[in-house]
N, C-alpha and C positions, 0 to 999 in steps of 0.2 A: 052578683059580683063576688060575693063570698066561696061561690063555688069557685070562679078562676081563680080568684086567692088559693084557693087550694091547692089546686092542679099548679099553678106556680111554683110555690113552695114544693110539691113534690116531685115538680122537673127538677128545680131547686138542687134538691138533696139527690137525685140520681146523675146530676152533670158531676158534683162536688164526688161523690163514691167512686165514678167512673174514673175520673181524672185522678182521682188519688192511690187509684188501684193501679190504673195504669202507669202512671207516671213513678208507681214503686217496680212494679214488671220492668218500665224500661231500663232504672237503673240497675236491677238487678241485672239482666239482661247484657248491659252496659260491660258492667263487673265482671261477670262470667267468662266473654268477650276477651277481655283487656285480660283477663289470668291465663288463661288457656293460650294466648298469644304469646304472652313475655315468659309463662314457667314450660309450656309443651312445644311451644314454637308452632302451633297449628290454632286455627279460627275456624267456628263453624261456621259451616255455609248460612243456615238460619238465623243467626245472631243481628246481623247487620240491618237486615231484612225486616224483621222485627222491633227492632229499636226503631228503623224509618217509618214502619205504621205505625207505632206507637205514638212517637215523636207526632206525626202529622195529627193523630186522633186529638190526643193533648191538644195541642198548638190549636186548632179549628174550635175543640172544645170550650178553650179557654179565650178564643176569637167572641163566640157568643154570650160565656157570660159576665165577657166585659163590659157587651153593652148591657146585661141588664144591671149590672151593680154600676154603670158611665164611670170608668176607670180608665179610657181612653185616653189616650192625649189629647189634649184639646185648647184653642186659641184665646184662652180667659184674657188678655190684654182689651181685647177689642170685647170681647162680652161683657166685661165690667164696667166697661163706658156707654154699653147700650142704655137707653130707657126703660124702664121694666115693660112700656108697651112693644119695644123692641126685640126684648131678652124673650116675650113670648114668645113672638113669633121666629127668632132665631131656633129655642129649643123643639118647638113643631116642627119647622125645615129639618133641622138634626134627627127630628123621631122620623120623620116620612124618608127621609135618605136612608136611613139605618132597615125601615122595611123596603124601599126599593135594592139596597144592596143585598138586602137577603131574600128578595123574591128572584133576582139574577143570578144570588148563590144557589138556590134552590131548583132552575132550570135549567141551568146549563150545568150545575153538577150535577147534577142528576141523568142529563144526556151522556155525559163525559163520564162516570161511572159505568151507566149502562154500555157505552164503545168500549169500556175496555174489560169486561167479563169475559172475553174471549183468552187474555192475556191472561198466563199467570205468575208471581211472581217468584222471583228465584229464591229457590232456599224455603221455600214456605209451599210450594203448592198448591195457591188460593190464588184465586179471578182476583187481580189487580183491581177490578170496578172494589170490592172492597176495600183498599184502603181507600180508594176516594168516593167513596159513599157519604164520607164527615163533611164533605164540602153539603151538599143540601139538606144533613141534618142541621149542618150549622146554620144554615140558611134558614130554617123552617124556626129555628129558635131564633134569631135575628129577627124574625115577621113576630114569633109568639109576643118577645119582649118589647118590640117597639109597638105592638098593640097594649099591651101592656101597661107601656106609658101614656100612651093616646088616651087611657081611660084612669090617667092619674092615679096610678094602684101600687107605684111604686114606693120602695120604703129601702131603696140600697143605700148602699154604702156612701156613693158618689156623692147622692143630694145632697150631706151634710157639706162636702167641698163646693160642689155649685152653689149654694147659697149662702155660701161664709163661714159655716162653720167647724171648729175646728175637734178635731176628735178629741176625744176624750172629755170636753165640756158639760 
C-alpha cells in the first residue's frame, strides 16, 4: 500500500505542475492574442488553437483531480439524513460510478482520439486525436482514484467537508 501511496502523490504533483504550467501558457497565450488584435489589428492563426487545447487539457485535468480531492458538487441534503449504514453504501455507489465513468472516459476517448489523428488542427499543425487524448487520460485517473478510494487511502481535501469538518479546525 505504501507503494500506491507513492505513485499517488507523484501522479499528484505531476497533474498539479501540468495544469499550472499550462493554465499560465494559456493565459499568456490569451494576452498575446488579445494585444496583437486591439494595438496591430491582426490575430495569429495559432493563438486561438492553442488556448482551446490548452483550455480542454486543464478543464479534463482538473475533471480528474476533483474527484480525487471529492470537490464535486454533490447532494449532502439527502446524505446527511442517511444512516451511517446508508452514507456507506452511498459513498461506494459514488466511488464504482466515478470508476465506471472513467472506464467509459477511457474507451471511447481513446477510440475518438485515435478517429481523429487523421485530422489536424488549424493553426497548429498537430493530429486533432491530440488534443483529445485528455479525455482517456482523464479517464484512466478517474479509475486510478476511485481505486484509490475503494482502498480507503485517501486523505483529500474533500473528507474534511464530507465528514463535517470545517477547515481550518
Amino acid at each position: 500500500m505504501k507503494v500506491l501511496k507513492i505513485i499517488r502523490d507523484s501522479i499528484n504533483r505531476v497533474i498539479e505542475n501540468i495544469s499550472i504550467i499550462m493554465l499560465t501558457l494559456m493565459v499568456l497565450v490569451i494576452t498575446y492574442q488579445v494585444f496583437m488584435r486591439q494595438v496591430f489589428e491582426t490575430s495569429p492563426t495559432w493563438a486561438q488553437a492553442l488556448s482551446l487545447f490548452l483550455f480542454l487539457w486543464v478543464g479534463f485535468l482538473g475533471i480528474s483531480y476533483g474527484f480525487r480531492e471529492k470537490t464535486h458538487i454533490s447532494v449532502e441534503v439527502f446524505y446527511n439524513v442517511f444512516p451511517s449504514s446508508l452514507k456507506k453504501a452511498a459513498a461506494l455507489f459514488n466511488t464504482l460510478l466515478i470508476i465506471g465513468v472513467g472506464i467509459v472516459f477511457t474507451y471511447y476517448g481513446f477510440q475518438f482520439a485515435l478517429s481523429s489523428m487523421s485530422v489536424n488542427l488549424p493553426g497548429l499543425n498537430i493530429p486533432t486525436g491530440y488534443e483529445y487524448m485528455i479525455i482517456p487520460i482523464a479517464g484512466i485517473l478517474m479509475i486510478f482514484y476511485g481505486l484509490v478510494s475503494l482502498f480507503k487511502m485517501e486523505d483529500a481535501a474533500g473528507d474534511q467537508v464530507i465528514n463535517g469538518e470545517k477547515e481550518g479546525n
